[in-house]
C-alpha positions in Angstrom: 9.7 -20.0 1.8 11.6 -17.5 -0.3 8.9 -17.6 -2.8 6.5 -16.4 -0.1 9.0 -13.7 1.3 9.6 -12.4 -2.4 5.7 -12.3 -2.3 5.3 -10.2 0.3 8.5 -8.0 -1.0 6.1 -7.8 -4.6 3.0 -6.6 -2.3 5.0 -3.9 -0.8 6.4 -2.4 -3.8 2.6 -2.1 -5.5 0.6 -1.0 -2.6 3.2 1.7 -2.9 2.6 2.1 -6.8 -0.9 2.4 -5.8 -0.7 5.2 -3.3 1.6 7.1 -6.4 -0.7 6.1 -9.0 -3.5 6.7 -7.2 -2.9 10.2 -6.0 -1.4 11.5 -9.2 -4.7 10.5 -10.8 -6.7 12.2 -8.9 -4.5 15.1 -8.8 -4.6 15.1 -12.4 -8.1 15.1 -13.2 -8.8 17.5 -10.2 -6.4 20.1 -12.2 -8.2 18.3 -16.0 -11.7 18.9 -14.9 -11.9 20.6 -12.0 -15.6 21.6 -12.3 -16.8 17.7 -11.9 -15.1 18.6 -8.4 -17.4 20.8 -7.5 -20.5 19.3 -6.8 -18.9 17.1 -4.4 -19.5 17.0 -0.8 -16.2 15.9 0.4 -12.7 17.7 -1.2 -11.4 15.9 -4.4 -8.8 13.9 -2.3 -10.6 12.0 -0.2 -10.9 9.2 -1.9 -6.8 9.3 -2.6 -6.4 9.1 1.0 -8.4 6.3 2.1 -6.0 4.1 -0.7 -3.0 5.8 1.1 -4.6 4.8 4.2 -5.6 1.1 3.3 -2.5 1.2 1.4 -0.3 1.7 4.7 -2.2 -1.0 6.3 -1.3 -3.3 3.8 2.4 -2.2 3.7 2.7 -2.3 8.0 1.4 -6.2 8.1 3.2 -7.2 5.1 6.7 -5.7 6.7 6.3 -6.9 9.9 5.1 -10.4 8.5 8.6 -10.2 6.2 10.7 -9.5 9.8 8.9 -12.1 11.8 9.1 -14.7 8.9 12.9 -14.7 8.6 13.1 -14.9 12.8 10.6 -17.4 13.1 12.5 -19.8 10.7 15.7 -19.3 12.5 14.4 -20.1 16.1 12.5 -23.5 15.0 15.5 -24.5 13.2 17.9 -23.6 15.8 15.4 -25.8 18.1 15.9 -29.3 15.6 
């Protein structure tokens, strides 16, 4: 089981690296090339925010999943 919590530790720590990664890319080639910008319809960090977005998601089950684990364990092997 500590395999599994570690696991979700591992998931945590990159979806954050992506949400870094991510926007710092994009803010990068905005400023690089910001003419390829242009002809967009939506502003150059949209896309950044819908990985910060699916990013959080990921981060909010994973954290509650690495709370409940620990608890869950505890009250079934209080019960034996």
């Amino acid at each position: 089981m500590n395999k599994f919590y570690d696991l979700l530790k591992y998931i945590i720590y990159a979806s954050f690296y992506v949400i870094v990664i991510k926007t710092g890319m994009d803010f990068y080639e905005y400023k690089r090339f910001p003419k390829l910008y242009e002809s967009y319809s939506a502003p150059w960090y949209t896309e950044a925010l819908l990985y910060i977005a699916a990013s959080l998601f990921v981060i909010v089950v994973y954290a509650v999943l690495r709370v409940q684990i620990p608890a869950h364990l505890t009250t079934h092997s209080a019960k034996s």
